[in-house]
C-alpha positions in Angstrom: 97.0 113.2 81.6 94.2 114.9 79.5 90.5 114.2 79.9 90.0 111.3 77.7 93.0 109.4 79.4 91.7 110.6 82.7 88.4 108.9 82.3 90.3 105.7 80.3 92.2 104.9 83.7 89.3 105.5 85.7 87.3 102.7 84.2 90.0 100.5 84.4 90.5 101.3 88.4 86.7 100.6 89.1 87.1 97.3 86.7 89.8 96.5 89.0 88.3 97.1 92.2 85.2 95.3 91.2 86.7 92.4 89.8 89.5 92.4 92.7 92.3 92.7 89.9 95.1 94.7 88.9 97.4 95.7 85.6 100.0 92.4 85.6 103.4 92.2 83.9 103.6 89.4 81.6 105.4 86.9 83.9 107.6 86.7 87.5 110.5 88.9 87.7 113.4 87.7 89.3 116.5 90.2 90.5 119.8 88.8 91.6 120.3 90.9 95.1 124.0 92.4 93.8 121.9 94.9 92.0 121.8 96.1 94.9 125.3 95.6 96.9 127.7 95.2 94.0 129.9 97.6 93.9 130.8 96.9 90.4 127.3 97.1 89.5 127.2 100.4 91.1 130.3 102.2 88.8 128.5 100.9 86.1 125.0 102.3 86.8 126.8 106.0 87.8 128.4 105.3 84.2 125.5 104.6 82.2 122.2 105.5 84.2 123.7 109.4 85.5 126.3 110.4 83.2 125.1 109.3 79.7 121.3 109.5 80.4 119.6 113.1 81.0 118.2 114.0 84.4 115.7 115.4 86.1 116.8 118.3 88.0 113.2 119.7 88.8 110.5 121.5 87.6 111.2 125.2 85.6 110.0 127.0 89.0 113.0 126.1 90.8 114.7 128.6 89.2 111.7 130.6 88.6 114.1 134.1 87.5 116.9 135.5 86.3 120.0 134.7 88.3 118.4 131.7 90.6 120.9 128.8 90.2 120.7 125.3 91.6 123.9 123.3 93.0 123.8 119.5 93.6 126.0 116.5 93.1 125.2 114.0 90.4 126.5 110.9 91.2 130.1 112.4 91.6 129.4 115.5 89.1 128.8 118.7 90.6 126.3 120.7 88.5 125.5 124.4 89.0 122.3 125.4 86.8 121.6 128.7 85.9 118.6 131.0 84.7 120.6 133.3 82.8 120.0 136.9 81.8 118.1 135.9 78.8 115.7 133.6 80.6 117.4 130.5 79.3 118.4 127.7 81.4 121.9 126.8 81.2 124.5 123.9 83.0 128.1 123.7 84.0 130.3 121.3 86.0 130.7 123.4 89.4 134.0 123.6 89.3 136.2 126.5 89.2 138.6 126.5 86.2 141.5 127.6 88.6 142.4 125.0 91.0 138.8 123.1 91.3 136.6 124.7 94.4 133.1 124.8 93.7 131.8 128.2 92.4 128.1 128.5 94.4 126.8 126.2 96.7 123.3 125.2 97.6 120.7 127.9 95.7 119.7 131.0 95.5 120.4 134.0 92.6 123.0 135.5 91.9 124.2 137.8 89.1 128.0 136.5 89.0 129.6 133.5 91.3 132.5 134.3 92.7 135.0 131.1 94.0 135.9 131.1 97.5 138.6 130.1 97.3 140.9 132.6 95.2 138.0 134.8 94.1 138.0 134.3 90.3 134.3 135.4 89.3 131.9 134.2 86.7 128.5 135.1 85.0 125.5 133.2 84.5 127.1 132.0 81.5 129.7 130.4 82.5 132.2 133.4 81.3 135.1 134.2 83.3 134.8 137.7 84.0 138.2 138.2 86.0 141.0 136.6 88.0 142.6 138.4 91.3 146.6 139.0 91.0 146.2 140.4 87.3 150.2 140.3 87.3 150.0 136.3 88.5 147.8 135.7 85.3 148.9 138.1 83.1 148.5 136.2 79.5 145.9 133.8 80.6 143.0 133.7 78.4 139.8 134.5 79.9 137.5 133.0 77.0 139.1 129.7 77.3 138.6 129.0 80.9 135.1 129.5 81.4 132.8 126.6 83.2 132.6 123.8 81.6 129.4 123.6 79.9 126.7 120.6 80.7 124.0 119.8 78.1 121.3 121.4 79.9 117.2 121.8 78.5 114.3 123.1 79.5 111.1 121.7 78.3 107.2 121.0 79.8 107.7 122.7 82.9 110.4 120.6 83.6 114.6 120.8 84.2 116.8 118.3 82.4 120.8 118.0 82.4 123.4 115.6 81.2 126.1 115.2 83.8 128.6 114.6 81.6 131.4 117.3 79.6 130.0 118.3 75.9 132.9 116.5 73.7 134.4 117.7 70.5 131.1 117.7 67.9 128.9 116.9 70.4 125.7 119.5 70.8 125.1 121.4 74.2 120.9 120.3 73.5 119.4 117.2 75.2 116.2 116.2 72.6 113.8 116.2 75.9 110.5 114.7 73.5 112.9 111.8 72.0 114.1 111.0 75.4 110.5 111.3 77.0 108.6 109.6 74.1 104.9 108.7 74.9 104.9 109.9 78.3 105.5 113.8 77.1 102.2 114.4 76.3 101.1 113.2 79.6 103.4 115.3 81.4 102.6 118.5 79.5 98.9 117.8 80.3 99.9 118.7 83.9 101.2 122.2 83.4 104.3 121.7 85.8 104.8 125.0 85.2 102.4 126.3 87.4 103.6 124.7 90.5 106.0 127.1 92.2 108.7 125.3 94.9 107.5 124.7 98.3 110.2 122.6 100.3 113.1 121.0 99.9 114.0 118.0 102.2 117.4 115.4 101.6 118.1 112.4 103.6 121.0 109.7 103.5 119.4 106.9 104.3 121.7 103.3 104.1 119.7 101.7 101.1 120.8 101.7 97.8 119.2 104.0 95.4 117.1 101.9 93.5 115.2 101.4 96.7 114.1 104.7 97.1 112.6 104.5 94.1 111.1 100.7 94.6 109.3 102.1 97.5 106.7 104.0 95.0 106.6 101.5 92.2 103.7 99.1 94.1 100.6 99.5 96.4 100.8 95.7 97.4 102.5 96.4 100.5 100.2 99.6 101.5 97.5 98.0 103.6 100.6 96.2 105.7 103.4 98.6 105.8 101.3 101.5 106.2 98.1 100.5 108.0 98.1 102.7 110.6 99.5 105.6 108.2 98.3 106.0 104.6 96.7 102.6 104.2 93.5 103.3 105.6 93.3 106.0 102.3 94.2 103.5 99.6 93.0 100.9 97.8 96.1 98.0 98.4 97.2 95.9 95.0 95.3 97.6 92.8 96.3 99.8 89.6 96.9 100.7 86.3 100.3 101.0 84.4 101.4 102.0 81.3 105.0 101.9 80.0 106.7 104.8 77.8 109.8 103.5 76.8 111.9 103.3 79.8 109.5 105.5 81.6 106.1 104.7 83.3 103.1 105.8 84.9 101.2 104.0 87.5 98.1 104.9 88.9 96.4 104.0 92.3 92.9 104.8 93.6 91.9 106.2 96.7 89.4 104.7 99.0 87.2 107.6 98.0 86.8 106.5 94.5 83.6 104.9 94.9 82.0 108.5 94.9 82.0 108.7 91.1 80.0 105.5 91.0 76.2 107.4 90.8 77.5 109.9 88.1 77.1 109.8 84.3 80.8 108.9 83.2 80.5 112.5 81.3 80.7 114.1 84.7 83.1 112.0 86.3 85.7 114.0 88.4 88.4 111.3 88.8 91.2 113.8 90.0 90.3 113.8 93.9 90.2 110.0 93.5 93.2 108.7 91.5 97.2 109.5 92.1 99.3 109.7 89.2 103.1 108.5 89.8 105.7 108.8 87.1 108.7 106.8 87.1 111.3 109.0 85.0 114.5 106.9 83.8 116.2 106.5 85.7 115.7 107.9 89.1 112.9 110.5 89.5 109.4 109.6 90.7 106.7 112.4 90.4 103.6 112.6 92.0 100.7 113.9 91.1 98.9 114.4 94.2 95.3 115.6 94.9 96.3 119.1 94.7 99.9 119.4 94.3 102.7 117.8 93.4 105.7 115.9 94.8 109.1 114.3 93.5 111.6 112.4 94.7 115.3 111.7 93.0 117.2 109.4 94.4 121.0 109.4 93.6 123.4 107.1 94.4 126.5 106.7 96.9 129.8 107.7 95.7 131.5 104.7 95.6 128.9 102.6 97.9 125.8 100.6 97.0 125.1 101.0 100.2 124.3 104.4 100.5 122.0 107.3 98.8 120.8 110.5 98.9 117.2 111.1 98.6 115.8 114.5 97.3 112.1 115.2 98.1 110.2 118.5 96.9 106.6 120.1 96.7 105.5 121.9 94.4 102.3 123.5 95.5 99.9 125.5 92.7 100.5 128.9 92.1 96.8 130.0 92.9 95.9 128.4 95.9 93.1 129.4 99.1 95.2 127.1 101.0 97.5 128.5 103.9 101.2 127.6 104.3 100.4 125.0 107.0 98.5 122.9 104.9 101.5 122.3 102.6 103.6 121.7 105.2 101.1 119.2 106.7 101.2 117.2 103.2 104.6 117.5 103.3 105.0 116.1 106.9 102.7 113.3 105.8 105.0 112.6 102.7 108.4 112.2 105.1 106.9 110.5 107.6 105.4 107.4 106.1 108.5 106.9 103.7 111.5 108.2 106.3 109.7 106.2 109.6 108.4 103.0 107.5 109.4 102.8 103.9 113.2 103.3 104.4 113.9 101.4 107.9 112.4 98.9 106.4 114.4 98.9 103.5 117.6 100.0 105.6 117.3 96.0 107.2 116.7 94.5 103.4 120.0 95.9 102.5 122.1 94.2 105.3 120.2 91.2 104.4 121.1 91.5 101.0 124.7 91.8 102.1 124.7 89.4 104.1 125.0 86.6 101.0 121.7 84.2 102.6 119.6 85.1 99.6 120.6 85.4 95.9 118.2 86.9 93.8 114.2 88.7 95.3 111.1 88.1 92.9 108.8 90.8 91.7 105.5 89.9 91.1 103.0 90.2 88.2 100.7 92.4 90.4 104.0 94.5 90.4 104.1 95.9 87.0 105.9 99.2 87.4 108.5 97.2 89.7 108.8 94.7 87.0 109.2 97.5 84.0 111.4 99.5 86.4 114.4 96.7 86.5 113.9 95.8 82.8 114.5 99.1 81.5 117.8 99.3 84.0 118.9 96.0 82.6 118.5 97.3 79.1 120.1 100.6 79.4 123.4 98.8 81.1 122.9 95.8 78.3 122.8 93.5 81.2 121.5 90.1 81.5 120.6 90.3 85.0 
């Protein structure tokens, strides 16, 4: 966020604190629990939340120069995404055009990607360069059996791809400002760009996805999940939220705060005091620490409400005194108050979910982002509940 907002949110935070209140949604939220172990409700959120909506891949220095490429699996789709030659960013479906094996695996850089299956070879754009057995493929037409292209942008420091084949008339671009709306502006504030990769951690933990991303949406249970952890550091049920379409941004103080209180507001530092997290529709969270930042994507099972895989990354600043150990402290920090509290936890809520005792869980009005969160799923899928 940019100065003026930055101050904006820090006077509603002290309001808060003082007045022991916090940002409410307009009313009780109720959730029916098969939003989270339905399995038809899971092919439908893989159809209309990660292959019709663009996603997150990362910020733009994750593939930082020519050649790096990034492999995951979207919700059944692998993606390969290149920096090409030119500097642009592009996508395809990792898939070789011969009998299926993936091209590249994992990430690295690369100037062509070579199957390993039958060695046909491609370049950073997706062109199919050559076959082996020239005599075996004699006629086939090289141009026509390139990767399959993904709409893929770059835009704000940040990655974006569409999981889903271009069709006929359809354009290769994803419109990054219509889909981002309000919240651009904010995110461009924080020059992603300048926050080279640190680490890469994935778990599997048995939750569904929309848990992972539940676990960031709230403070109310920090001072009781996480007193002996991070508690001690945050002010509990208190924050600010602000919706951007199907996006959001919530904002939590630190215990520290209350060292701005003796300043002019003119020379009010908020940043050591307040954490930023951005929900991004439909399942990125981005955090923007004290002095770095850190994302999570959740994506769900194939097939299994009951499962997901969870991505978290740093980015650390480009120019930093700080030495490698004191990102990998943060970064300890970060895995071991979700992985050892957060998702256990969560890991027991899912079996009770399954096991049919309870039919729908409540979000609160102190629970604004969780509230927004689940409307905006329910409105992208046109459901009722």
């Amino acid at each position: 966020m940019d100065r003026t907002e930055e101050l904006a949110v820090g006077r509603r935070l002290l309001g808060h604190i003082d007045g022991r209140t916090t940002d409410l949604a307009d009313s009780l939220f109720r959730n029916r629990v098969i939003a989270y172990s339905c399995r038809e409700r899971a092919s439908l959120e893989r159809d209309r939340l990660f292959r019709d909506q663009p996603m997150f891949m990362g910020l733009s220095t994750r593939l930082a120069k020519a050649g790096d490429y990034v492999t995951e699996d979207v919700a059944g789709m692998p993606v390969l995404m290149t920096r090409g030659a030119d500097g642009g960013v592009r996508a395809f479906a990792n898939i070789c055009r011969h009998r299926g094996a993936p091209v590249a695996a994992g990430c690295g850089n690369a100037r062509v990607f070579t199957c390993p299956y039958h060695a046909w070879t491609y370049d950073l754009a997706g062109k199919l360069l050559g076959t082996t057995d020239k005599v075996g493929f004699a006629g086939l037409d090289l141009g026509a059996h390139g990767l399959v292209r993904l709409p893929a942008a770059e835009k704000h420091g940040m990655l974006f791809v569409r999981p889903k084949p271009v069709q006929p008339g359809e354009s290769l671009e994803i419109d990054v400002d219509g889909n981002l709306g309000e919240i651009a502006p904010d995110l461009t504030a924080l020059k992603l760009e300048t926050y080279p990769l640190f680490s890469v951690d994935v778990v599997k933990p048995r939750i569904n996805w929309k848990f992972a991303i539940d676990t960031f949406l709230e403070v109310y249970h920090v001072p009781h999940l996480h007193r002996k952890t991070i508690g001690p550091y945050f002010i509990g049920n208190v924050g600010t939220f602000d919706s951007a379409g199907l996006h959001g941004r919530m904002c939590v103080a630190r215990t520290s705060i209350d060292a701005v209180r003796g300043l002019p507001e003119t020379d009010r530092n908020y940043r050591p005091h307040v954490i930023s997290i951005y929900q991004l529709f439909p399942n990125t969270i981005l955090i923007f620490q004290v002095d770095h930042i850190e994302i999570w994507r959740a994506f769900p099972g194939r097939d299994d409400p009951s499962h997901c895989e969870v991505e978290m990354t740093i980015y650390r600043p480009a120019v930093t005194d700080k030495s490698d150990a004191y990102w990998e402290k943060n970064r300890d920090i970060a895995i071991r108050t979700v992985m050892e509290e957060d998702f256990p936890l969560g890991e027991r809520m899912q079996i009770g979910f399954e096991s049919g005792v309870t039919e729908e869980v409540i979000y609160g009005r102190n629970e604004p982002s969780l509230v927004h969160f689940h409307s905006s799923i329910r409105a992208a899928l046109g459901a009722q509940a």
